[in-house]
PAVO-948528 format. One record per residue (C-alpha): chain; x, y, z; residue in one letter. Coordinates in steps of 0.02 Angstrom, whole numbers, plus 50000, padded with zeros to 5 digits. Layout:
<recs>
{rec 'A'; {X; Y; Z}; 'A'}
...
</recs>
This chain:
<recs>
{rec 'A'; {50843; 50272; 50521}; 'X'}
{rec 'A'; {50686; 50165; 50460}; 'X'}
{rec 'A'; {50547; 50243; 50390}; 'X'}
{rec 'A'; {50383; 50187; 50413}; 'X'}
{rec 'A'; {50225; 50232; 50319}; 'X'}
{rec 'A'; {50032; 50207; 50391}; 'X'}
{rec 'A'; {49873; 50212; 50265}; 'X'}
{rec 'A'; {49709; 50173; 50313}; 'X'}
{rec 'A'; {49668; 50132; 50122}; 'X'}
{rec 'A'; {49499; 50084; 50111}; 'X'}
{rec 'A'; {49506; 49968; 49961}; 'X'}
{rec 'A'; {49713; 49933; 49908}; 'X'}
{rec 'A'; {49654; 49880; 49739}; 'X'}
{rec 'A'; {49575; 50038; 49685}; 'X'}
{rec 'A'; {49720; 50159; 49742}; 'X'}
{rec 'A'; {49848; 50055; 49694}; 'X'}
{rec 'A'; {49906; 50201; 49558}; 'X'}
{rec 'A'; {49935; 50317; 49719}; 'X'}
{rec 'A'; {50022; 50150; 49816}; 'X'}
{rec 'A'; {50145; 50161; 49678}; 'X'}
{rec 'A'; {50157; 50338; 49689}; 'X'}
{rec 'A'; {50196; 50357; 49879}; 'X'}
{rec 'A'; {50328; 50212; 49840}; 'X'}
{rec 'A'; {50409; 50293; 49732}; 'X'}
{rec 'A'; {50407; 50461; 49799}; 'X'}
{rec 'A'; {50450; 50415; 50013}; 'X'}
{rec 'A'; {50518; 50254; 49991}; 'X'}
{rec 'A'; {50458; 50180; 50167}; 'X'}
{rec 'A'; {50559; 50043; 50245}; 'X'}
{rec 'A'; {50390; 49977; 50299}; 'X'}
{rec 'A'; {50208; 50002; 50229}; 'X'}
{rec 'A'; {50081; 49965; 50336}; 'X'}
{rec 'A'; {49906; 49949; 50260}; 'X'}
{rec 'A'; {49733; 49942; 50345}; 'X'}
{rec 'A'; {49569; 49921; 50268}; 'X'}
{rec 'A'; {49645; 49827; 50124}; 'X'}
{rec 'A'; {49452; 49760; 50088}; 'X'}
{rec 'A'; {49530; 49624; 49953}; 'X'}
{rec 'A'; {49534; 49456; 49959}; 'X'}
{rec 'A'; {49674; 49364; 49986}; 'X'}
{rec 'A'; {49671; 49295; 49806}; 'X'}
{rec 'A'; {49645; 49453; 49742}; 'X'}
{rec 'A'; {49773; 49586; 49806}; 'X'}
{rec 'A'; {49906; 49655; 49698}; 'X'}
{rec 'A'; {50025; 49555; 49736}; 'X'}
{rec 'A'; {50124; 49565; 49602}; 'X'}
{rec 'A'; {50166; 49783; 49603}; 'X'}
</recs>
């Protein structure tokens, strides 16, 4: 079964500790984020 998570954020780059967290913790197939409010050339890609 795929497991999908939801998270209406409100700003990706200053949560990104709990991000990890729930990552770690659920592993979700699929992480959908909304309110993100980040530039493109400035999300976290890289965790």
């Amino acid at each position: 079964m795929v497991s999908v998570a939801s998270w209406n954020i409100n700003s990706v780059r200053l949560r990104m500790p709990l991000v990890e967290r729930l990552l770690d913790e659920e592993t979700p197939d699929v992480l959908c984020l909304q309110e993100i409010k980040c530039e493109e050339h400035l999300f976290p890609y890289e965790a």
